[in-house]
N, CA, C and O atoms as a printed pandas DataFrame, in Angstrom:
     atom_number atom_name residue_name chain_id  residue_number  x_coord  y_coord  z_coord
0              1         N          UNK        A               1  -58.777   27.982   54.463
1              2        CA          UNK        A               1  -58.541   26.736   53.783
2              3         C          UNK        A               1  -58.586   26.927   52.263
3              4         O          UNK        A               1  -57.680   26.463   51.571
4              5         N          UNK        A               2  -59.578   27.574   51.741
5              6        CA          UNK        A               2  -59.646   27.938   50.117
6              7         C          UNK        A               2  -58.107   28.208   49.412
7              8         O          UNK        A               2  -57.360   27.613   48.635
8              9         N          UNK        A               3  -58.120   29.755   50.346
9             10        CA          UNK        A               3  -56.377   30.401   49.975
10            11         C          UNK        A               3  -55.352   28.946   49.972
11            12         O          UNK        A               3  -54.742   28.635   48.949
12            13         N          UNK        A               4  -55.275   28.254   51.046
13            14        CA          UNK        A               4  -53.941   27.182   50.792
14            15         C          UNK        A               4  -54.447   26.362   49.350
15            16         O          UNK        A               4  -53.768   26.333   48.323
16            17         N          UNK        A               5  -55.739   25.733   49.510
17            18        CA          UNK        A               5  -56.343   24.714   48.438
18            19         C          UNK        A               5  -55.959   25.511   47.361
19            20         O          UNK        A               5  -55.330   24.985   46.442
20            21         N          UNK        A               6  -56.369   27.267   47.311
21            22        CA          UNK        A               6  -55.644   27.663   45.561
22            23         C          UNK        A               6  -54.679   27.631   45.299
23            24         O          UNK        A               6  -54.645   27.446   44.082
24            25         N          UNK        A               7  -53.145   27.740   45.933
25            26        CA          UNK        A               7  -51.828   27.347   45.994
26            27         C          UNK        A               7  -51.531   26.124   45.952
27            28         O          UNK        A               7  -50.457   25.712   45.514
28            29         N          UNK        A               8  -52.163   25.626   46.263
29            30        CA          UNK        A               8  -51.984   23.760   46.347
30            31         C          UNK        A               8  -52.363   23.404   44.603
31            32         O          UNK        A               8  -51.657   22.842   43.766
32            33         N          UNK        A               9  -53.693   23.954   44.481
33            34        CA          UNK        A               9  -53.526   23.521   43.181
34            35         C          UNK        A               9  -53.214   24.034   42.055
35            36         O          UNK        A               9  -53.780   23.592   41.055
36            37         N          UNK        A              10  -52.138   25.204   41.913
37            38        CA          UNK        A              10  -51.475   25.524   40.989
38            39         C          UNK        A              10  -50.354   25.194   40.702
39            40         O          UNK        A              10  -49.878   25.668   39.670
40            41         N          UNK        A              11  -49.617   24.347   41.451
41            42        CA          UNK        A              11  -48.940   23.172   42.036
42            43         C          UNK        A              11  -49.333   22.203   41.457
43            44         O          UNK        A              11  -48.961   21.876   40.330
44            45         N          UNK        A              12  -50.298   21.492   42.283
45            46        CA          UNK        A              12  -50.608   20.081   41.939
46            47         C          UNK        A              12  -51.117   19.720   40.687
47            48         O          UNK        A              12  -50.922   18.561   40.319
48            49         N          UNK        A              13  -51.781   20.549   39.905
49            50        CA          UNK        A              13  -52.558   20.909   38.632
50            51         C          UNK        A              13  -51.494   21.038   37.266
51            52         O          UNK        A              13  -51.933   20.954   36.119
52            53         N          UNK        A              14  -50.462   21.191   37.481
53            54        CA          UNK        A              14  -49.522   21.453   36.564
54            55         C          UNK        A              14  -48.323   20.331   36.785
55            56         O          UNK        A              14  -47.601   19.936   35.870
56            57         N          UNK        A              15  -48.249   19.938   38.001
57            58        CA          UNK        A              15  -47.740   18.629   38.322
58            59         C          UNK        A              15  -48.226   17.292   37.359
59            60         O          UNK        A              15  -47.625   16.597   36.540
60            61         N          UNK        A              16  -49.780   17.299   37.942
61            62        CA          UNK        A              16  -50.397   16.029   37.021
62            63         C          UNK        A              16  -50.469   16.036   36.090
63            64         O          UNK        A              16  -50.165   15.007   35.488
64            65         N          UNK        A              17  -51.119   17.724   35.030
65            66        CA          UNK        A              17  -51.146   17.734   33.546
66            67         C          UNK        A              17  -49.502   17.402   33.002
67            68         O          UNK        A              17  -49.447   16.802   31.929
68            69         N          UNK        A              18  -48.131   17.760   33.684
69            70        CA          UNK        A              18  -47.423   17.794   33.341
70            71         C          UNK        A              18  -47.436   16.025   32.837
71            72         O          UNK        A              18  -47.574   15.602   31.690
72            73         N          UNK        A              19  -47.274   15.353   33.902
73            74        CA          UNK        A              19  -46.884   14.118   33.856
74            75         C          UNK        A              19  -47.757   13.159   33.212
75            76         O          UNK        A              19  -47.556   11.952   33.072
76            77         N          UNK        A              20  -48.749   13.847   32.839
77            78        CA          UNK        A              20  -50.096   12.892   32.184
78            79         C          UNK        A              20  -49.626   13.176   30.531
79            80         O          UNK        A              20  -49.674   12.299   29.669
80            81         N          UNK        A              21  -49.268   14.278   30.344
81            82        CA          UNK        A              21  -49.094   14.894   29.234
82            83         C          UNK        A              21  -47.302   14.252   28.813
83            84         O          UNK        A              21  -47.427   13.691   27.724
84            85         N          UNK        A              22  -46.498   14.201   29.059
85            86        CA          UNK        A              22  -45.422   12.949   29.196
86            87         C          UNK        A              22  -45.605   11.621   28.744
87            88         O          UNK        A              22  -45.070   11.063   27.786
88            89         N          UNK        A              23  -46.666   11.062   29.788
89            90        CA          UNK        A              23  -46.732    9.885   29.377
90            91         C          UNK        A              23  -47.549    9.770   27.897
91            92         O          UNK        A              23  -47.150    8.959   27.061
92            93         N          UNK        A              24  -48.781   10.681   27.617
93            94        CA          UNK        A              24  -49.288   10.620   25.818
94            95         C          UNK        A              24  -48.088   10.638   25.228
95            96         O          UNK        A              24  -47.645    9.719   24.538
96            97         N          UNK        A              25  -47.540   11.649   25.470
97            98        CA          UNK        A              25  -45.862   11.586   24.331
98            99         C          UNK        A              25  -45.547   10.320   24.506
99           100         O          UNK        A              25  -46.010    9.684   23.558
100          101         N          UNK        A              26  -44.978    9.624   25.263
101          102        CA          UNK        A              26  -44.619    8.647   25.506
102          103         C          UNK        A              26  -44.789    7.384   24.786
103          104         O          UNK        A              26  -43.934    6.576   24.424
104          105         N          UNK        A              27  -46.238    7.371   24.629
105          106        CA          UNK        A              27  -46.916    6.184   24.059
106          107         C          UNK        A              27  -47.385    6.666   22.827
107          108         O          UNK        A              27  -48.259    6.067   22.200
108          109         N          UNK        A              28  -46.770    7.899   22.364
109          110        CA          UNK        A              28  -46.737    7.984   20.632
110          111         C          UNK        A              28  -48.033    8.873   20.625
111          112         O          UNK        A              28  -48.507    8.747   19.496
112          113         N          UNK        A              29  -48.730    9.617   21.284
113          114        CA          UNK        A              29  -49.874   10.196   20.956
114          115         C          UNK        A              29  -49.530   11.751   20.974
115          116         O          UNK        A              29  -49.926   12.524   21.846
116          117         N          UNK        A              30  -48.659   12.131   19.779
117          118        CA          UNK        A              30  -48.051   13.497   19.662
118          119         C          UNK        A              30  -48.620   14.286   18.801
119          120         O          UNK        A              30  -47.920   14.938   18.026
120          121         N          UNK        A              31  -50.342   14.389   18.778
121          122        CA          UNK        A              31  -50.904   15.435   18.194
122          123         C          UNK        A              31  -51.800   16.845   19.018
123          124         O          UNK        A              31  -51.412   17.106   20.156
124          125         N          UNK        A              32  -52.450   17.327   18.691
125          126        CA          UNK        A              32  -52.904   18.227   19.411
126          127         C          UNK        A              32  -54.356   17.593   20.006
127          128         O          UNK        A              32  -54.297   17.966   21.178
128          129         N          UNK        A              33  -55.335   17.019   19.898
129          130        CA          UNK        A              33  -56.435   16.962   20.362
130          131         C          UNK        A              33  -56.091   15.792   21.433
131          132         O          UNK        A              33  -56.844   15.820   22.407
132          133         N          UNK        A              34  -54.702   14.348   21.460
133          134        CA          UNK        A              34  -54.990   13.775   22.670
134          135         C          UNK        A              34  -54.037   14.768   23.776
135          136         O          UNK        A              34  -54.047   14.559   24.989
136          137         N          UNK        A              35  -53.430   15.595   23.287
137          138        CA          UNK        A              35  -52.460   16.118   24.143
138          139         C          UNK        A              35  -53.183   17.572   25.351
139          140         O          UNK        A              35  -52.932   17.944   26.497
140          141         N          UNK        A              36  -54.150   17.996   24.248
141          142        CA          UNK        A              36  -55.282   18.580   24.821
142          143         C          UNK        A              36  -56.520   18.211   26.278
143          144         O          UNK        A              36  -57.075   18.825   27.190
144          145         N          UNK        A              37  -56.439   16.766   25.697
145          146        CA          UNK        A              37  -57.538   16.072   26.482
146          147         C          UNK        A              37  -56.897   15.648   27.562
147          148         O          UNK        A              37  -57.558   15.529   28.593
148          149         N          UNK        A              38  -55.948   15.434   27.569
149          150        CA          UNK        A              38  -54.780   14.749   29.121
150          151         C          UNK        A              38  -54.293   16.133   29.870
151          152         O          UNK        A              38  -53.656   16.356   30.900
152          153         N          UNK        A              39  -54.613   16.567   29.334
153          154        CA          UNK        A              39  -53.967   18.038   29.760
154          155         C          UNK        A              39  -55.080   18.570   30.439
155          156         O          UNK        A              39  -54.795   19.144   31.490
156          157         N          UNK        A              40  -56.749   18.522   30.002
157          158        CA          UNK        A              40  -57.709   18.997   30.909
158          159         C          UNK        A              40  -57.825   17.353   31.680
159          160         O          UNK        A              40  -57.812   17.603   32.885
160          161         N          UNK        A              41  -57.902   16.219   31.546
161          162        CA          UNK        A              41  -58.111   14.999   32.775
162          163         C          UNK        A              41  -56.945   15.826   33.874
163          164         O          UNK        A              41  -57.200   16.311   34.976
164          165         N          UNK        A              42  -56.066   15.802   33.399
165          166        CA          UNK        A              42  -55.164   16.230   34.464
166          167         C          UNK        A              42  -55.266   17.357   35.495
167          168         O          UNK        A              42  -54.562   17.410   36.503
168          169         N          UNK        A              43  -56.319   18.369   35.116
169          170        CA          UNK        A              43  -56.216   19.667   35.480
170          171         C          UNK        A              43  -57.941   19.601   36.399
171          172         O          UNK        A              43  -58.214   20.407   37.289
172          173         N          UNK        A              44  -59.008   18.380   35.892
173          174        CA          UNK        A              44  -59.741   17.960   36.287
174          175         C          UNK        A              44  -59.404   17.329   37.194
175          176         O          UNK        A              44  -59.818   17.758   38.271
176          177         N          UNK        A              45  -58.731   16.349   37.234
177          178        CA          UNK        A              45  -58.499   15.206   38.244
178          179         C          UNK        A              45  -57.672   15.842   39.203
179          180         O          UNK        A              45  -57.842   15.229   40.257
180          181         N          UNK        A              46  -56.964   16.649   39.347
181          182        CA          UNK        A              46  -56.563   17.463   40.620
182          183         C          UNK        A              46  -57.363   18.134   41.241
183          184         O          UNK        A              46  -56.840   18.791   42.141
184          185         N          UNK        A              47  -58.635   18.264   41.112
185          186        CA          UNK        A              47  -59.446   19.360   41.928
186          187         C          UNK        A              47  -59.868   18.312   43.212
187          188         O          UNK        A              47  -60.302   18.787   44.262
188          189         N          UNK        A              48  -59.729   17.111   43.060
189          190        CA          UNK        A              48  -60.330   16.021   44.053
190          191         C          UNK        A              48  -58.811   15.876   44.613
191          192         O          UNK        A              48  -58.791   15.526   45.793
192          193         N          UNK        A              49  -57.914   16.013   44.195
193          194        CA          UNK        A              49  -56.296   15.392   45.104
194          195         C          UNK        A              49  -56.220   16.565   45.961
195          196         O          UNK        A              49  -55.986   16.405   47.159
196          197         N          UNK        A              50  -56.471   18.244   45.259
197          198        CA          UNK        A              50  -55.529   19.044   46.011
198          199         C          UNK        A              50  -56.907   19.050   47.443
199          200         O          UNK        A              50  -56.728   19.177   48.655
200          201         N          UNK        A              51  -58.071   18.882   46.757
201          202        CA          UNK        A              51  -58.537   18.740   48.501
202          203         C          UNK        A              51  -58.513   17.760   49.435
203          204         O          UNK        A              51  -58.663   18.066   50.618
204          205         N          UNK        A              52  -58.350   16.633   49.107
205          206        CA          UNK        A              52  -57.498   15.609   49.808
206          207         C          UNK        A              52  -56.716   16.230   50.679
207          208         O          UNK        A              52  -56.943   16.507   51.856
208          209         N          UNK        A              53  -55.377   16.519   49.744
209          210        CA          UNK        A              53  -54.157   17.249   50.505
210          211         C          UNK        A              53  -54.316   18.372   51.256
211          212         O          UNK        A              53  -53.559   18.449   52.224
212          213         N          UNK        A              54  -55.180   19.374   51.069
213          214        CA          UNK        A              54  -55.657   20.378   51.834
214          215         C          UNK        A              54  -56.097   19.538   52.927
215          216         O          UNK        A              54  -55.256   19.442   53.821
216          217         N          UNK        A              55  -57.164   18.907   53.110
217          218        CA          UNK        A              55  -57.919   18.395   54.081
218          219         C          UNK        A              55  -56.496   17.981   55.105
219          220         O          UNK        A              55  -56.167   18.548   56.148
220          221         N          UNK        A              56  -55.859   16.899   54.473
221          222        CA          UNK        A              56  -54.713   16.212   55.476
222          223         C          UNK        A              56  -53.949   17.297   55.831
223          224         O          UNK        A              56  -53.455   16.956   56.906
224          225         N          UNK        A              57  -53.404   18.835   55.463
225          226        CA          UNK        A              57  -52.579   19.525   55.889
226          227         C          UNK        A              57  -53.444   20.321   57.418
227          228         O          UNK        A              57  -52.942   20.497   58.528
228          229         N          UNK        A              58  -54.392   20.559   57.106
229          230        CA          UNK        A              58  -55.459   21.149   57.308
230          231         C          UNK        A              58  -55.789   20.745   59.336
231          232         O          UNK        A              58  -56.003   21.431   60.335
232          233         N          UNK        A              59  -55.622   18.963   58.966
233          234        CA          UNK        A              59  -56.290   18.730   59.922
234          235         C          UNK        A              59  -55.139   18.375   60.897
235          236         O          UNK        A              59  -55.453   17.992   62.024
236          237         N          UNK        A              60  -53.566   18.491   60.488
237          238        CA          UNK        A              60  -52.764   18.221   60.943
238          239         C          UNK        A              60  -52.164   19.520   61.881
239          240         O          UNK        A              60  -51.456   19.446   62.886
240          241         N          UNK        A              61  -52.743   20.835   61.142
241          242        CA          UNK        A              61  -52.402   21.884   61.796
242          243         C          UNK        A              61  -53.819   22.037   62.971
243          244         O          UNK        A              61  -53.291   22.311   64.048
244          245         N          UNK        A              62  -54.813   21.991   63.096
245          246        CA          UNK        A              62  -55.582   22.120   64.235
246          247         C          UNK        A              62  -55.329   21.344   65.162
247          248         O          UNK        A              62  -55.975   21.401   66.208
């Protein structure tokens, strides 16, 4: 389960920073320290999704 969860979240981790990091641009926050900080929420806040998603892949294959 680890091995899939680390593939999952090199994936999912660059998914969310991507799109978190988008939306700061977005709303005008184009310097380095908020672009920084959305970029680790993002990379934080996936460690709780990709095991979610692990879990549901997980329990679908047993």
């Amino acid at each position: 389960m680890f091995r899939l969860a680390a593939i999952l979240y090199s994936m999912i981790a660059t998914t969310v920073a991507g799109t978190l990091i988008i939306a700061a641009l977005t709303m005008g926050y184009d310097t380095l320290v908020p672009i920084v900080a959305v970029s680790v929420v993002g990379f934080v806040v996936s460690i709780p999704v990709t095991w979610w998603i692990t879990k549901q892949i997980t329990s679908k294959i047993v």
